[in-house]
C-alpha positions in Angstrom: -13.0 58.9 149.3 -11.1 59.3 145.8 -11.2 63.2 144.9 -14.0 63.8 142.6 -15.5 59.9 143.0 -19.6 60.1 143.1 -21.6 59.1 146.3 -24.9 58.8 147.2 -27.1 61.3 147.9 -29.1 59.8 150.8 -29.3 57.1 153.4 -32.7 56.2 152.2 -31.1 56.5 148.1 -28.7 53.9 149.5 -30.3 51.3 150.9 -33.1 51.2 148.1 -30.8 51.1 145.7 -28.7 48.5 147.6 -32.0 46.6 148.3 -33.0 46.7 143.9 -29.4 44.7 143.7 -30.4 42.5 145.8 -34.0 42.2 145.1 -34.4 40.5 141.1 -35.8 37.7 139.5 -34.3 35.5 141.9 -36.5 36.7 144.3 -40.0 36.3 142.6 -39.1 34.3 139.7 -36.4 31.8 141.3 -37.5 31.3 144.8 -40.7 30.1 144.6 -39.8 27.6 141.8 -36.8 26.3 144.2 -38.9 26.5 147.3 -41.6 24.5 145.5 -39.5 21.7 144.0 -37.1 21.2 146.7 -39.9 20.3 149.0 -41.3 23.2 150.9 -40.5 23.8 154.2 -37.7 21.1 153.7 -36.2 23.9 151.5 -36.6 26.6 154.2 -34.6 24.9 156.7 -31.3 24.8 155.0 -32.3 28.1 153.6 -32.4 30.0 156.7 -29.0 28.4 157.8 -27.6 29.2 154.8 -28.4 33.4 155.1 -27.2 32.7 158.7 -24.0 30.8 157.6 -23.2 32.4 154.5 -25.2 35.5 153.3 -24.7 37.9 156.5 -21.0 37.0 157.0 -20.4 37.4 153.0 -22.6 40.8 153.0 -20.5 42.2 155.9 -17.2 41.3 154.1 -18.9 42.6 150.4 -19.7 45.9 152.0 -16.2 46.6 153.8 -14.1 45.8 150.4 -16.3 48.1 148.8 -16.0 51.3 150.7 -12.4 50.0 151.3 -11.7 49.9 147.3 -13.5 53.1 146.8 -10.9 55.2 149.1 -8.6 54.6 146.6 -10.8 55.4 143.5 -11.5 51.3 142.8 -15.1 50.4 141.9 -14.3 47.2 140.9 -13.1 44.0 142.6 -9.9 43.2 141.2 -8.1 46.4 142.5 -10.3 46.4 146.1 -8.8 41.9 146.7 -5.4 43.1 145.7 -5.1 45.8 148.2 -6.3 43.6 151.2 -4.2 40.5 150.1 -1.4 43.0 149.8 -1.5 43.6 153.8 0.2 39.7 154.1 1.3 38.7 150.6 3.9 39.7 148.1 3.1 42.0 145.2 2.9 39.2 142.8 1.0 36.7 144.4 -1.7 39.9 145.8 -1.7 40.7 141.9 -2.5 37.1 140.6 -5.2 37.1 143.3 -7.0 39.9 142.3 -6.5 39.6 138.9 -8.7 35.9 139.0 -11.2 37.7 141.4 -11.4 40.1 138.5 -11.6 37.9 135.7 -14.5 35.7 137.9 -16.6 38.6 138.3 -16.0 40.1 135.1 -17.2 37.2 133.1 -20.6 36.9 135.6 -21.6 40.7 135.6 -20.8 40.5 131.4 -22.8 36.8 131.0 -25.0 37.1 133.4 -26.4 40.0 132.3 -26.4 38.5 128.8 -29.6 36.0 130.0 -30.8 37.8 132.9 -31.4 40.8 130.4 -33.5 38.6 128.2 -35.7 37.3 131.2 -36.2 41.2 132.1 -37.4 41.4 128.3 -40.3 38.8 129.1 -41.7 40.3 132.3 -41.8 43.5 130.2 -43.3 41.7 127.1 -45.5 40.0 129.1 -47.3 43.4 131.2 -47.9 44.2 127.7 -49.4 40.9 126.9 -51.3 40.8 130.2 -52.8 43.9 129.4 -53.9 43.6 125.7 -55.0 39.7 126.4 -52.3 38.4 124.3 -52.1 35.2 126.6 -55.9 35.1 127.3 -57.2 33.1 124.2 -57.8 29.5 126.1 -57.4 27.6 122.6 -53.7 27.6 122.8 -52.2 26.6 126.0 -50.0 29.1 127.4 -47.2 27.2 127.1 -47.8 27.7 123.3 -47.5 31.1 123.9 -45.0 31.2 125.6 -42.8 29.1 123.0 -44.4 31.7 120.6 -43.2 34.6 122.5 -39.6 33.7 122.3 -39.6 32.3 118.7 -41.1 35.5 117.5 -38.3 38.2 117.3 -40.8 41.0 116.7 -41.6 40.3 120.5 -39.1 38.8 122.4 -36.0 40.5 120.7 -37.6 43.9 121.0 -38.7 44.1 124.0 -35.3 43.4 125.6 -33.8 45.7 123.5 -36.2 48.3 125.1 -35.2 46.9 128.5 -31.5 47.2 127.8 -31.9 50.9 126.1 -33.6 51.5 129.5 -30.8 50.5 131.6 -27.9 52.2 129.4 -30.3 55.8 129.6 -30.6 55.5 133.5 -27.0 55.0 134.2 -25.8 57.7 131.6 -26.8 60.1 134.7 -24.9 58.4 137.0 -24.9 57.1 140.6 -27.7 59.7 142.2 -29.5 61.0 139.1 -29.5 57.6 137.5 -29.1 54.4 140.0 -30.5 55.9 142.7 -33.0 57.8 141.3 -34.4 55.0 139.4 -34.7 53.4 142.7 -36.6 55.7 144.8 -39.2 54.6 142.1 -39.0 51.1 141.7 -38.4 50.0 145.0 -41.8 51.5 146.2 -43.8 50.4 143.2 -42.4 46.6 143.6 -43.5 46.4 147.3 -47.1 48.6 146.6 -47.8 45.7 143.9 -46.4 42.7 146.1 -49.2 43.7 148.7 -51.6 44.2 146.2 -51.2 40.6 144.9 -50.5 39.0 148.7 -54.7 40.6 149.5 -55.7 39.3 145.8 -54.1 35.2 146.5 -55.1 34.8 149.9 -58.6 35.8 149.3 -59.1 33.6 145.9 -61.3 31.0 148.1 -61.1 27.4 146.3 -62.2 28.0 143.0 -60.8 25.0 141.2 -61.0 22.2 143.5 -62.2 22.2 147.3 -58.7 20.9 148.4 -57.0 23.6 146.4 -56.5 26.8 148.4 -54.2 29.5 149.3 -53.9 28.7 152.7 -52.4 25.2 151.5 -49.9 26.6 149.6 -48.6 28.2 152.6 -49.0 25.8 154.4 -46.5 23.5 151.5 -44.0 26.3 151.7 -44.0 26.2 155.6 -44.4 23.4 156.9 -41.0 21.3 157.5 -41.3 18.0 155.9 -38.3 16.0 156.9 -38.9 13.5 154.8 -37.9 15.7 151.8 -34.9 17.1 153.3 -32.0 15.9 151.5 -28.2 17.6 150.5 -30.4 18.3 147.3 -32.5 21.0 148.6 -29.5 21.7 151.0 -27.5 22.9 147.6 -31.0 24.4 146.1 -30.7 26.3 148.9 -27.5 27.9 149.7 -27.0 28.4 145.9 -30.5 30.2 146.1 -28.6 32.8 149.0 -26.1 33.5 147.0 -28.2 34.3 143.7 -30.9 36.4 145.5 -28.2 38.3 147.6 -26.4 39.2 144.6 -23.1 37.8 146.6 -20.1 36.9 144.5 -21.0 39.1 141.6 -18.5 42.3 142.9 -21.9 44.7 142.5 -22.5 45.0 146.0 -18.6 45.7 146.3 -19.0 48.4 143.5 -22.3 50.2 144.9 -20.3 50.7 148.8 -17.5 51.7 146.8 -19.5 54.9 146.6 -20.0 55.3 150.0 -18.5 58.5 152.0 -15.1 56.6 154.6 -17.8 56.9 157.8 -21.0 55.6 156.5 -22.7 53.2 158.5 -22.1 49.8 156.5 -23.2 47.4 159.4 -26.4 48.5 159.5 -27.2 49.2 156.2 -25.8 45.9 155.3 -28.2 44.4 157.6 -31.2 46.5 156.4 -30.5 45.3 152.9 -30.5 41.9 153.6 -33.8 41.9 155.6 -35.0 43.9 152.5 -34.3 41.2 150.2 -35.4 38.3 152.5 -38.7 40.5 153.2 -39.5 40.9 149.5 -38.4 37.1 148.6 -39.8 34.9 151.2 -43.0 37.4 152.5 -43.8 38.8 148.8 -42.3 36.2 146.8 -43.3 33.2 148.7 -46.8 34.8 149.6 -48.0 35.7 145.8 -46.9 32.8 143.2 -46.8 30.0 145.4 -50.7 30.5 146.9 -52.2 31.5 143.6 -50.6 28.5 141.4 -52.0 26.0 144.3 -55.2 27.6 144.3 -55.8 26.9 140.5 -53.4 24.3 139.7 -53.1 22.3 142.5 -49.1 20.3 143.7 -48.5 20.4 140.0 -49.2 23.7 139.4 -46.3 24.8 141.9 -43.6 22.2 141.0 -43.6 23.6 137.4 -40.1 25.0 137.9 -39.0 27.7 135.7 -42.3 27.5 134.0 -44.2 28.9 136.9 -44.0 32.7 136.4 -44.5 32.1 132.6 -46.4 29.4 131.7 -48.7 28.2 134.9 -49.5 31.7 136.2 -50.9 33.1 133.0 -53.2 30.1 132.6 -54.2 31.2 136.5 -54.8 34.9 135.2 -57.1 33.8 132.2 -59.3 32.4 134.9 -59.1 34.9 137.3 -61.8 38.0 137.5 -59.6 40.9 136.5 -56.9 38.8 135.4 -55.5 41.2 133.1 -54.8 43.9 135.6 -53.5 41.3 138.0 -51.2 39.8 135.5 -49.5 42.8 134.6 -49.3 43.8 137.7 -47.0 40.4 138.8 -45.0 40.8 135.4 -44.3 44.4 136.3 -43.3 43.2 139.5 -40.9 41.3 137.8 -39.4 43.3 135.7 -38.7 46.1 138.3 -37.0 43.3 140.6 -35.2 42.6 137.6 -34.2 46.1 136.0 -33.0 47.0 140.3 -30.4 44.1 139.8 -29.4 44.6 136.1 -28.7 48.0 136.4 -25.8 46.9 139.2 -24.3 44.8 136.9 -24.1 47.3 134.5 -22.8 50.2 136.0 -20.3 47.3 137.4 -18.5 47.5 133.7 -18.9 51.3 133.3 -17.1 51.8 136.5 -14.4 49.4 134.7 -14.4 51.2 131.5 -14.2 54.8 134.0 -11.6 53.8 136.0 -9.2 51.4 133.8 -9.7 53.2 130.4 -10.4 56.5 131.6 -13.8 56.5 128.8 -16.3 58.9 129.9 -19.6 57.5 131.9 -22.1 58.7 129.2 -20.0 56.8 126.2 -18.8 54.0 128.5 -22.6 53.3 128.9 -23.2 53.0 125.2 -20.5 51.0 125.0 -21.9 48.4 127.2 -25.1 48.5 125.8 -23.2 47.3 122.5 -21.2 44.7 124.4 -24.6 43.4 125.8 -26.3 43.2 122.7 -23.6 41.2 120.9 -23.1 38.6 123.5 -26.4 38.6 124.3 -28.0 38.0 120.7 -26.9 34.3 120.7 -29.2 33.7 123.6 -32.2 35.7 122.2 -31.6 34.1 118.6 -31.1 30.0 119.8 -35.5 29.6 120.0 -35.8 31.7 116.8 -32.8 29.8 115.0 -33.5 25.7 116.4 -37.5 26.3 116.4 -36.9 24.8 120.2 -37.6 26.4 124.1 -34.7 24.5 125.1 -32.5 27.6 125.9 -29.2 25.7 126.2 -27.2 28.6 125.6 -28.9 30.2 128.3 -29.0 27.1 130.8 -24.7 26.4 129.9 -24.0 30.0 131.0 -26.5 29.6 134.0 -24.4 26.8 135.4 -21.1 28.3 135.1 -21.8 31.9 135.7 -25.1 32.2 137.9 -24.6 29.3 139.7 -20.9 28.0 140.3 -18.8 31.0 139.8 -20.7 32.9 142.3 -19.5 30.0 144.9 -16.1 30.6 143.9 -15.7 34.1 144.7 -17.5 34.4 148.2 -15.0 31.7 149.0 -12.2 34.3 147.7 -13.3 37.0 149.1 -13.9 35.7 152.7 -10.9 33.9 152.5 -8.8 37.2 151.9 -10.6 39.4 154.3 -10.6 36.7 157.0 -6.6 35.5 156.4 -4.7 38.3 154.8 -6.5 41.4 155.4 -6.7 40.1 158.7 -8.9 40.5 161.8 -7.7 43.8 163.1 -8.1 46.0 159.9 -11.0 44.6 158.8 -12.9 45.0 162.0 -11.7 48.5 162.0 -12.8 49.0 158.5 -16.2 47.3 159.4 -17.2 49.0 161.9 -16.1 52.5 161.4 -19.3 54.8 161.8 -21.6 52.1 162.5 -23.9 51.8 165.4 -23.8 48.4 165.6 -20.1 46.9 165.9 -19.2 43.5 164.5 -17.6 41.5 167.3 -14.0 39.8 167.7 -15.6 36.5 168.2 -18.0 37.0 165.3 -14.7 37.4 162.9 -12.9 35.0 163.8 -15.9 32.2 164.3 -17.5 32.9 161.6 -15.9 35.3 158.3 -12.6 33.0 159.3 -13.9 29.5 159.8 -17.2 29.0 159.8 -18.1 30.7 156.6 -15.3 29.7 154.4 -15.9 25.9 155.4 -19.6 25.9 154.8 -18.5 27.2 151.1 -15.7 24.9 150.1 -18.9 21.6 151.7 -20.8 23.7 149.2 -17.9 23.5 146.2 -17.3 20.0 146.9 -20.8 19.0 146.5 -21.2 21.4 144.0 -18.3 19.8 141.8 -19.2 16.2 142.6 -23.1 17.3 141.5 -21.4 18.8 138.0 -19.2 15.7 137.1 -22.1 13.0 137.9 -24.8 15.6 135.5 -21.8 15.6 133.0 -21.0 19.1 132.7 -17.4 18.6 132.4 -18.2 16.6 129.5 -17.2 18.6 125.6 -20.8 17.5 125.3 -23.2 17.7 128.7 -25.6 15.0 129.5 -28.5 17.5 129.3 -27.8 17.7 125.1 -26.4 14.8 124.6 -29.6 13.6 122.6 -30.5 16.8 121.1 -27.3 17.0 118.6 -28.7 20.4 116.7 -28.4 21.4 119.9 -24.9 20.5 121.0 -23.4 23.5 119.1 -25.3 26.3 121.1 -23.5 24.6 124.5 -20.3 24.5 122.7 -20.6 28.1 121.9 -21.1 29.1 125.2 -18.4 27.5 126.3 -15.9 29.5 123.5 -17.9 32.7 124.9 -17.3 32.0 128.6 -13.2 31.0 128.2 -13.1 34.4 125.5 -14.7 36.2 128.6 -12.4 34.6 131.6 -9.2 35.1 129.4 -10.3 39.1 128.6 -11.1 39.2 132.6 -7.8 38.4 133.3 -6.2 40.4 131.3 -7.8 43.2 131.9 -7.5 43.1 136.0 -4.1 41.7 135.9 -3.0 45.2 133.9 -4.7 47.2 135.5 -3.6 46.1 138.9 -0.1 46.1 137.5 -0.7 49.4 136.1 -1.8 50.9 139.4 0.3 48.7 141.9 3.3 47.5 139.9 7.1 48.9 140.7 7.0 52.6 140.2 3.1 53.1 139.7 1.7 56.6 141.3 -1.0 54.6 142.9 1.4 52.6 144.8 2.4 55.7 146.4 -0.7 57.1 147.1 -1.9 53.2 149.2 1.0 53.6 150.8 0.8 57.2 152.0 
């Protein structure tokens, strides 16, 4: 461990904070919608392969750079993929490595955060509008609120400002007074509502319509109907693992950086990831899924992104108790949420502490500025078009939350698995940990298996963006809303501004650090 580099306090501080990455809106907001759409069981077969394929290997590898980097003082991914493609590459060629694993995370931890930050403002704005009935009045529909909600700055601008001012306070403390601390909270509260809502959906009987009940809904999200299995839902799914595991985003990477050199990684890896499948498919699945079917029938659960916000409200102005019950699921939400923004966050303080040498307690002011300026075109586009289409938000979904994230797990497991090498990274793997990561499990799986099941996924992927036209200056999905067309464009400008500061800023660093003469080069060699 780097002289004078934080840790965590406790096992227990570790894996709950570990677990709040993982666990966000992907888990309770996302997965059902995906489950629902891309038919059911049907979606839980691939989905399952997919955390066997790709989530555990990538986890394992995620963990190992980060306790690796954070030897050397590196809390960021740029620095930890140099370092490891160093072992079996020249200087140069480690260095432009890392530098476009450090520009790829930058830009999703800085635009990421940009949306997902706005969707954390919701749940928040939404316990408070569970709780004074804001959404209860049945004359307008509550996708009129909703549309409401988001035009009306008073409420949707404010409360994520409250959510971001939340974040930046927590992590001013640090890694155990602040990430950890706020987890130890959190992570308890989310699961003591999750059970609370799982009693409350499967015993709402069929008060709707006799072939409406919770048992049903199950009984959609489990049972395997071939017959909608197609490389559709296949996608759905294995982009869904990498979006609810937080892989690909370098915040996994910077929480083990702050692990002590013998800390058990394999099995806290592993606990994680049950974590987050636990609270995703037993919570997750168990709560939106059965309550929408119950009152809403098929439709109500194939509403897509709507579901959290628009069709279960309408279930919790019929519900007895609704109001309790509804801010209960939105606080739900936005703990999930505020456990995985938080990661991201302290992702660019750790850059702005260890490139720029700027305090934690300004760097995380700092950031709270960044955030708010990038962010403000996404919570201004409804207020400013009079529209809900959220292109701005949807453009920096597909690059950012959806494609990018691909694109690094390939990098990463490519570098562990072919120029870190088998040897040192099943020594750095399993070092203190009870359980050992095999030979055969490497070289099967992190070296072959893995890496091909991501670049099917790419292909398919890329072949799925050019026939949707997002290649296009102007997508298919905008091409007949013109006042629309320049909220795309301007993501676009934001997300090349972002990928050319990203690089930049790794590649001088790394250079910095590692280049001819640095003292850090010294000290990795030593």
């Amino acid at each position: 461990m780097a002289e004078g580099r934080e840790n965590w306090g406790t096992k227990l501080g570790l894996i709950l904070a570990m677990a709040g990455n993982a666990i966000g809106l992907g888990n309770f907001w996302r997965f059902p919608y995906q489950a629902a759409k891309n038919g059911g069981g049907a979606f839980m077969i691939p989905y399952f392969a997919a955390l066997i394929i790709l989530g555990i290997p990538i986890m394992y590898v995620e963990w190992m750079q980060g306790r690796y980097g954070g030897k050397y003082g590196h809390g960021t991914v740029g620095c930890m993929v140099y370092l490891q493609s160093k072992e079996r590459t020249s200087h140069t060629t480690a260095a432009i490595l890392g530098s476009l694993a450090g520009m790829l995370v930058f830009s999703v931890v800085s635009l990421v955060n940009a949306y997902y930050t706005q969707i954390i403002g919701w749940t928040l704005g939404y316990s408070y509008l569970s709780l004074t009935g804001g959404y209860m009045d049945k004359a307008k529909s509550t996708g009129e609120v909703f549309v409401n909600y988001i035009q009306t700055p008073g409420l949707s601008i404010t409360f994520w400002v409250i959510a971001l001012f939340l974040l930046g306070l927590a992590l001013t403390r640090g890694v155990q007074k602040g990430i950890e601390a706020w987890a130890k909270v959190m992570m308890p509260s989310l699961y003591v509502l999750g059970f609370i809502l799982i009693i409350r959906a499967l015993t709402l009987g069929t008060p709707v319509n006799p072939d409406w009940s919770p048992l049903k809904g199950l009984d959609y999200l489990w049972s395997p109907h071939w017959n909608e299995l197609s490389w559709q839902s296949a996608l759905a799914a294995a982009g869904q693992i990498f979006f609810t595991l937080s892989l690909g985003m370098g915040i996994i990477q910077n929480y083990a950086s702050y692990l002590k050199p013998d800390d058990d990684i394999v099995l806290s890896a592993t606990a994680t990831v049950f974590l987050n499948e636990f609270a995703e498919v037993i919570l997750g699945g168990s709560i939106a899924i059965p309550i929408a079917y119950t009152f809403l029938g098929m439709d109500g659960i194939k509403s897509g992104v709507g579901l959290s916000f628009i069709a279960l409200p309408n279930v919790f102005r019929m519900m007895p108790a609704g109001q309790i019950f509804g801010a209960f699921w939105f606080l739900i939400l936005f703990f999930a949420g505020f456990t995985s923004a938080i990661a991201m966050y302290n992702y660019l303080i750790a850059l702005l502490e260890e490139d720029l040498n700027i305090p934690r307690r300004i760097g995380s002011w700092l950031i709270f500025a960044l955030y708010i300026i990038i962010g403000l075109p996404v919570a201004l586009e409804p207020v400013l078009t009079k529209t809900a289409e959220l292109v701005f938000l949807t453009e920096l979904d597909n690059w950012v939350g959806s494609y990018f994230l691909v694109v690094v797990g390939l990098l990463e497991v490519f570098v562990v698995g072919w120029l870190f090498g088998e040897k040192k990274s099943l020594e750095e793997i399993n070092r203190g940990s009870y359980w050992k990561i095999s030979s055969a499990f490497f070289n099967i799986m992190i070296k072959w298996i893995t890496p091909l099941a991501i670049a099917i996924l790419l292909v398919f992927s890329t072949r799925s963006y050019i026939n949707d036209g997002y290649f296009r200056w102007v997508p298919s999905f905008v091409e007949k809303m013109p006042n629309l067309v320049p909220w795309v464009q301007g993501a676009r400008l934001l997300l090349f501004a972002i990928l050319i500061i990203g690089f930049i800023e790794a590649y001088t660093t790394i250079q910095k650090k590692y280049g001819p003469g640095a003292a850090a080069q010294k000290a990795y060699k030593a």
